[in-house]
C-alpha positions in Angstrom: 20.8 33.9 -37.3 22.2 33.3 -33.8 25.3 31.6 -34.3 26.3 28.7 -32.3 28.6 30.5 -29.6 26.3 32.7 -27.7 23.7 29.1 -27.8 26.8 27.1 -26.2 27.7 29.9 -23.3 24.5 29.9 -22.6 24.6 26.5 -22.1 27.4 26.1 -20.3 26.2 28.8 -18.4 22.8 27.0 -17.3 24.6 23.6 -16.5 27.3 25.5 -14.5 24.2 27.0 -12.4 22.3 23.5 -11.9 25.9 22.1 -10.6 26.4 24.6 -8.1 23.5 23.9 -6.9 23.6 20.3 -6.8 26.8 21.2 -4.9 25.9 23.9 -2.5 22.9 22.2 -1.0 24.8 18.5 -0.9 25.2 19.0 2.6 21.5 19.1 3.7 20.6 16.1 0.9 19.4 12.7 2.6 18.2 9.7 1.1 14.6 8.9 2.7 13.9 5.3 3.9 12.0 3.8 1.0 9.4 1.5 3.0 8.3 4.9 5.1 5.1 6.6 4.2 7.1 9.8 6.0 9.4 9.9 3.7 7.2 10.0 0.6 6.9 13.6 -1.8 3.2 14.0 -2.4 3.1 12.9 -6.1 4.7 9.8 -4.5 1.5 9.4 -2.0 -0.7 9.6 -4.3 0.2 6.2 -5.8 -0.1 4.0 -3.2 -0.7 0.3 -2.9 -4.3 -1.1 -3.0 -5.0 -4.0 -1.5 -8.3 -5.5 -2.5 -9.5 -9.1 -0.4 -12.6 -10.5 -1.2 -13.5 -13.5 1.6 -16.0 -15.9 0.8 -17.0 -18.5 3.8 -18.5 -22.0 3.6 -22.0 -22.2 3.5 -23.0 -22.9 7.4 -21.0 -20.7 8.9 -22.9 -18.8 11.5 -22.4 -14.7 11.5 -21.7 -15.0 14.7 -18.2 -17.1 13.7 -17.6 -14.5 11.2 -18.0 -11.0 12.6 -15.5 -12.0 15.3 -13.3 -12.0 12.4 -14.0 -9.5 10.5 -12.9 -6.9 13.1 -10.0 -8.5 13.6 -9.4 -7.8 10.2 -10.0 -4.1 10.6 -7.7 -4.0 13.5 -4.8 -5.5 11.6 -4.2 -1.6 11.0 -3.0 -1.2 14.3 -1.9 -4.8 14.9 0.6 -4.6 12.3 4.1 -3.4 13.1 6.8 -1.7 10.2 10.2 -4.0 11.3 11.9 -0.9 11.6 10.0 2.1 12.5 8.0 -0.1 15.0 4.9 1.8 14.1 1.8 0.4 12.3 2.5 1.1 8.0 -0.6 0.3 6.9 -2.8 3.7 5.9 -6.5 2.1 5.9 -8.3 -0.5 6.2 -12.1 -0.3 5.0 -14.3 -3.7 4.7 -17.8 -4.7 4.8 -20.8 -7.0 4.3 -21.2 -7.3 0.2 -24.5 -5.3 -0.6 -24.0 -5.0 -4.3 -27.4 -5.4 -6.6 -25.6 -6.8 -9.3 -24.9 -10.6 -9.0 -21.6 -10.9 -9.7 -20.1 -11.6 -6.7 -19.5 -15.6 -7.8 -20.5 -15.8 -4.1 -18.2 -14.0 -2.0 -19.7 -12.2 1.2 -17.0 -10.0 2.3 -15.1 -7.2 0.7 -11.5 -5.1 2.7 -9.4 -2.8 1.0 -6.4 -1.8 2.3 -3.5 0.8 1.4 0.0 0.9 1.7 2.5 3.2 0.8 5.0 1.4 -0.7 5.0 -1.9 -2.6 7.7 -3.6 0.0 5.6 -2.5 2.8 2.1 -4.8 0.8 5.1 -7.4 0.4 6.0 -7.7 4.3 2.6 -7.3 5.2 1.4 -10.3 2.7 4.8 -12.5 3.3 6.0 -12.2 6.9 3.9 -9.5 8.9 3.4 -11.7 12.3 0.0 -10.6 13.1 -1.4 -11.2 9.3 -0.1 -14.5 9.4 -1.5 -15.5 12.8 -5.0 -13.7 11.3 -4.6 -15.9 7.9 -4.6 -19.2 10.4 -7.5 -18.0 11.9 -9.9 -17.1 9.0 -9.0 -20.5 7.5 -9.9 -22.1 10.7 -12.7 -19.9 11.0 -14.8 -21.1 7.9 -13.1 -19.9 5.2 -14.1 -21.0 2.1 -12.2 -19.5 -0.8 -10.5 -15.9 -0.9 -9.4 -13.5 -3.8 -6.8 -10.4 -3.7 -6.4 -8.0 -6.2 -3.8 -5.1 -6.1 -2.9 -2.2 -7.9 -1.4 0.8 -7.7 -3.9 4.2 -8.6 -3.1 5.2 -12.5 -0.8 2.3 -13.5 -2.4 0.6 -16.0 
């Protein structure tokens, strides 16, 4: 039976190791920007921020009215600006026509999904991003009807 000396050098041994460490590379450690997609490790990327908006417009609203609007929305990925980097932050943008054969779509038309990489960058881009509130005025003015959004980050359940 190992008594408990040789356990606690060893130990103390393996924590004196991990605080050297910690120490020697302190110099080169920098906390990333949170908001950044750059800074992210890859586990980190992998759990982004989904976006789901499903548009619905009034009945009578010509196509024409609506596929003016539609690429706007696609565009909002290079229309939207991070505050600080002064780059666009959102990652995609996909949207279409609905062309599901299943009937539940409680008649909404129009499906986008959009990532981000961070939950504070889906929180700017929903509550003060410029160009998605000047978009917002204009889908409502544009026939809008009723809307639904759905988020969720990939694996949190």
């Amino acid at each position: 039976m190992i008594g408990r000396g040789p356990i606690f050098l060893l130990f103390f041994a393996v924590l004196l190791l991990i605080s050297f460490s910690i120490f020697y590379n302190a110099g080169s450690f920098a906390i990333p920007h949170p908001t950044l997609a750059s800074n992210l490790i890859p586990a980190m990327a992998a759990n982004t921020v989904v976006h789901i908006v499903l548009l619905q417009f009034a009945s009578g609203t010509a196509p024409d009215a609506v596929k003016p609007l539609c690429d706007a929305f696609i565009k909002l990925k290079d229309t939207c600006i991070h505050p600080e980097t002064q780059k666009p932050y959102i990652l995609s943008i996909k949207g279409g026509f609905d062309n599901s054969i299943e009937d539940l779509q409680h008649g909404y038309t129009h499906a986008f999904v959009l990532e981000f990489a961070t939950t504070w960058d889906r929180d700017y881009y929903v509550e003060k991003d410029p160009a998605h509130q000047v978009f917002k005025g204009a889908l409502k003015a544009g026939g809008l009807a009723n809307v639904t959004v759905v988020d969720f980050t990939d694996g949190v359940y």
